[in-house]
N, C-alpha and C positions, 0 to 999 in steps of 0.2 A: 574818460578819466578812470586811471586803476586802482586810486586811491595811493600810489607808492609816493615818497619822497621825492622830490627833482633835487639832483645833485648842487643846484647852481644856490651862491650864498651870498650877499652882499655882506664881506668884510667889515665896513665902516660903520655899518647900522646893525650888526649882528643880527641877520633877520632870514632867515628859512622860509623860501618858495615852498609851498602846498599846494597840492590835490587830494579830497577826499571827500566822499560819500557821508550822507550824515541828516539824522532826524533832529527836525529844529522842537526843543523841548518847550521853550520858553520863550514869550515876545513881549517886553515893559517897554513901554514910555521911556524915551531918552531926552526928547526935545519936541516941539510943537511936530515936528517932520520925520522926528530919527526915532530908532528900534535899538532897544541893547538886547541881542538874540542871544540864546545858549544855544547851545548844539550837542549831540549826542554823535561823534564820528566812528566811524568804523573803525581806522585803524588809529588813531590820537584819543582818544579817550574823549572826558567832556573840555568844550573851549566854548567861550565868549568874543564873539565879533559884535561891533559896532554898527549898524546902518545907516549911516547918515545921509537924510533926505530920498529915505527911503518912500514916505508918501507923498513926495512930490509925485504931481501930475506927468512930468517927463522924466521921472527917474525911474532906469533902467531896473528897480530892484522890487517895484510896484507890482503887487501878485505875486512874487517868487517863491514865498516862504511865508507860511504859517504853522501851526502846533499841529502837529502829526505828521507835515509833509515831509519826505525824503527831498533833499538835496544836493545835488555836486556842486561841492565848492571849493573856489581859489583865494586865498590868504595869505597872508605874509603872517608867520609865526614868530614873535619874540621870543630870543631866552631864558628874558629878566621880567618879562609882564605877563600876567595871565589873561588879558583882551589883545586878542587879534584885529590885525586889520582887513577887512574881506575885500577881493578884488572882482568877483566873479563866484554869482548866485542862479543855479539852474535848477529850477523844480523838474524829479524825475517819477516822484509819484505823492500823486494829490489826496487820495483817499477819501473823496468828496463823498462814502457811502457812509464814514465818520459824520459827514453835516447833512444825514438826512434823518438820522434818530438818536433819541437824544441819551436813550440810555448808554449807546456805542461810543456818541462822543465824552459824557462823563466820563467813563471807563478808559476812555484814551487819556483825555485829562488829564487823570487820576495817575495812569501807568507813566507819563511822562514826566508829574510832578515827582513821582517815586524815582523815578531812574535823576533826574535833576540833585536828588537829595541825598543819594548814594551813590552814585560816580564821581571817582575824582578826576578832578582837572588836569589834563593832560596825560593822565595814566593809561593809555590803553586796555580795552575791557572788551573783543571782539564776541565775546559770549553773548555776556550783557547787548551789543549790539544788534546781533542776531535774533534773541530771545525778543526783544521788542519790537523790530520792526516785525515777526512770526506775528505778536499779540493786534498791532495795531492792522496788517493784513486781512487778518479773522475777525476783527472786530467786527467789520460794516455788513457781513453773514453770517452773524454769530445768531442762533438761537434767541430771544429776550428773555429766555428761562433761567438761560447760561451764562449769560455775559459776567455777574459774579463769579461765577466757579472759571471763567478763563483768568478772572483778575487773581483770584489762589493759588492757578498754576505761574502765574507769571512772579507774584509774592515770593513761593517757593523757591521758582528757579533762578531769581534774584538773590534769595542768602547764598547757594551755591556758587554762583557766578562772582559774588562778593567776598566769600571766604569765612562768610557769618553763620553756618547751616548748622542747624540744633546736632546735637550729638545724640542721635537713640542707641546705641552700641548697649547691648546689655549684657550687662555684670555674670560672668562667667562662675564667681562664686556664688552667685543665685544660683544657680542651676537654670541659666539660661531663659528665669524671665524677670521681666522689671518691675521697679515699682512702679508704683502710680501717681508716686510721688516725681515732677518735673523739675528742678531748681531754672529759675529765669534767668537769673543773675550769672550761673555756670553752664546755663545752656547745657544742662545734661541731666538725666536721672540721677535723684538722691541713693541713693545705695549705703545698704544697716551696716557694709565692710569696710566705708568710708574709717578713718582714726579717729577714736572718739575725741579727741582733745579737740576738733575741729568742730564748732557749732554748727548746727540744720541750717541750712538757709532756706529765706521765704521759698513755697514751692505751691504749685496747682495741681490737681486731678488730673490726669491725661489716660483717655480712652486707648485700649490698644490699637483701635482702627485707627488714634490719629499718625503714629509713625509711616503706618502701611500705607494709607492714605497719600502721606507726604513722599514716601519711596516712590509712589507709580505715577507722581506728577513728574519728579526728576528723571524716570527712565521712559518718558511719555512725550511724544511733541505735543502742542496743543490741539495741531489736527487730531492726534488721535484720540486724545482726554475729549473732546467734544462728541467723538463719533463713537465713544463708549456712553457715555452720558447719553446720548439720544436715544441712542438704542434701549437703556436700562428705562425699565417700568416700575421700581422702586418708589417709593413714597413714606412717605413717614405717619405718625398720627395725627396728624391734621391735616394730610392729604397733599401735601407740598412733595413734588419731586424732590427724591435722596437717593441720587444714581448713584453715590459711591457712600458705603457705612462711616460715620465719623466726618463728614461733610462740614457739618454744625459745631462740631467742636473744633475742627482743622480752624477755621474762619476766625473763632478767639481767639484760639494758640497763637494765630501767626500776625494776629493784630497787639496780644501782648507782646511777642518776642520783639517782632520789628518795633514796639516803643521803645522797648527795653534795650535792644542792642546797636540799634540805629541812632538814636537820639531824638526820635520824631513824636510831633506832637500827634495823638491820638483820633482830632477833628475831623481832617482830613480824609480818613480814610472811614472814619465812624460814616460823617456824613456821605458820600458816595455808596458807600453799600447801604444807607438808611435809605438813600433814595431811587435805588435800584430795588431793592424789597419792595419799598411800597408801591412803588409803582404796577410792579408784579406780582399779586399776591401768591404766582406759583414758582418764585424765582426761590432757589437752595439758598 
């Protein structure tokens, strides 16, 4: 499977033969037997297939597909609806190093619910594709120091991939440095050149490491953000590894911004990194 379109259409039922690769994000309860899956595809964006009688004992679709696994799958795509009907479900990789600790499988959790809540339906987004199956890869040899700090590259390179990415561009009639004042709401530096008729908006503290911070996650794959990370012998005062300066403040930033421009509730994401800290007390 190439993932490409098959030309052949049934006229009558307006319905589009597929192939395509694709990480299953999401598996609910449909019925005593059936699965309403989401999917995360490579070249289609995110879709919804049905599995009906999925946990039957002799149904073909038994083990195929759970939360992390990569899948090739065949569908019949509607027009007019946004659930598919699947024809054909092949698991191509399992990442069973996801279900041997638990910090890795949170963190996949976590990265899956985030791509669920910001991809849209049927939009293709091969970045976004890429960028998670990279994170979910690395998870099951990830460091348990690190596993937070890959979830902040993958954070980052999600508003990029999205079109949502903070704007640090600084104000040229500074003389080329910013404030430190951040607006959330405009996702940019406040700037004293702004027109005064135009009121402050709410705005936070932002360290100059967190921009730099955020630049060398977006020009950084993960492999390499981890293999800088391990190397650096950084620590902060209370002894907790800080491989990269502004670490600590990055982690707010980008848990305010994504409430704030995503729509997301706060929980989520609080609780996953409250339980990877404590679990670790030398985790960044």
């Amino acid at each position: 499977m190439n993932g490409t379109t098959r030309p052949s259409r049934s006229d009558a039922a307006s319905v589009l033969f597929l192939k395509d690769e694709a990480v299953c994000l999401n598996v609910r309860p449909f019925s005593k037997t059936s699965h309403m899956v989401t999917w995360m595809t490579r070249d289609h964006g995110c879709i919804t297939t049905p599995i009906k009688g999925g946990q039957r004992t002799k149904s073909g679709f038994l083990g195929c597909y759970d939360v992390a696994y990569t899948c090739e799958l065949v569908y019949y795509a509607h027009d007019r609806n946004g659930v598919h009907h699947i024809r054909e479900c092949v698991p191509v990789t399992f990442r069973e190093a996801l279900r041997k600790g638990w910090r890795a499988a949170a963190a996949a959790d976590y990265a899956c619910d985030l791509t669920l809540r910001t991809a849209r339906h049927n939009l293709p987004n091969a970045a976004l594709y890429a960028h998670l199956t990279e994170l979910l890869d690395r998870l099951g040899d990830c460091p348990k120091a690190f596993v937070p700090l890959a979830l902040l590259w993958f954070e980052s390179v999600l508003l990029r991939v999205t079109g949502l990415m903070p704007d640090f561009t600084l104000c040229v009639a500074c003389g080329g440095q910013p404030s430190a004042d951040f607006s959330l709401e405009e996702g940019r530096f406040y700037c004293e050149h702004r027109p005064s008729r135009l009121i402050k908006p709410d705005s936070i503290r932002l360290h100059r490491d967190i921009p730099e911070l955020f630049a060398f996650f977006l020009t950084h794959s993960l492999a390499e953000t981890l293999e800088a990370a391990v190397a650096s012998e950084r620590t902060d005062d209370l002894g907790r590894p800080e491989p990269f300066p502004g670490i600590f403040g990055l982690r707010r930033f980008l848990g305010l911004f994504l409430c704030g421009h995503l729509d997301l509730l706060p929980g989520p994401r609080r609780t996953v990194l409250d339980l990877l800290l404590s679990g670790n007390a030398a985790a960044p």
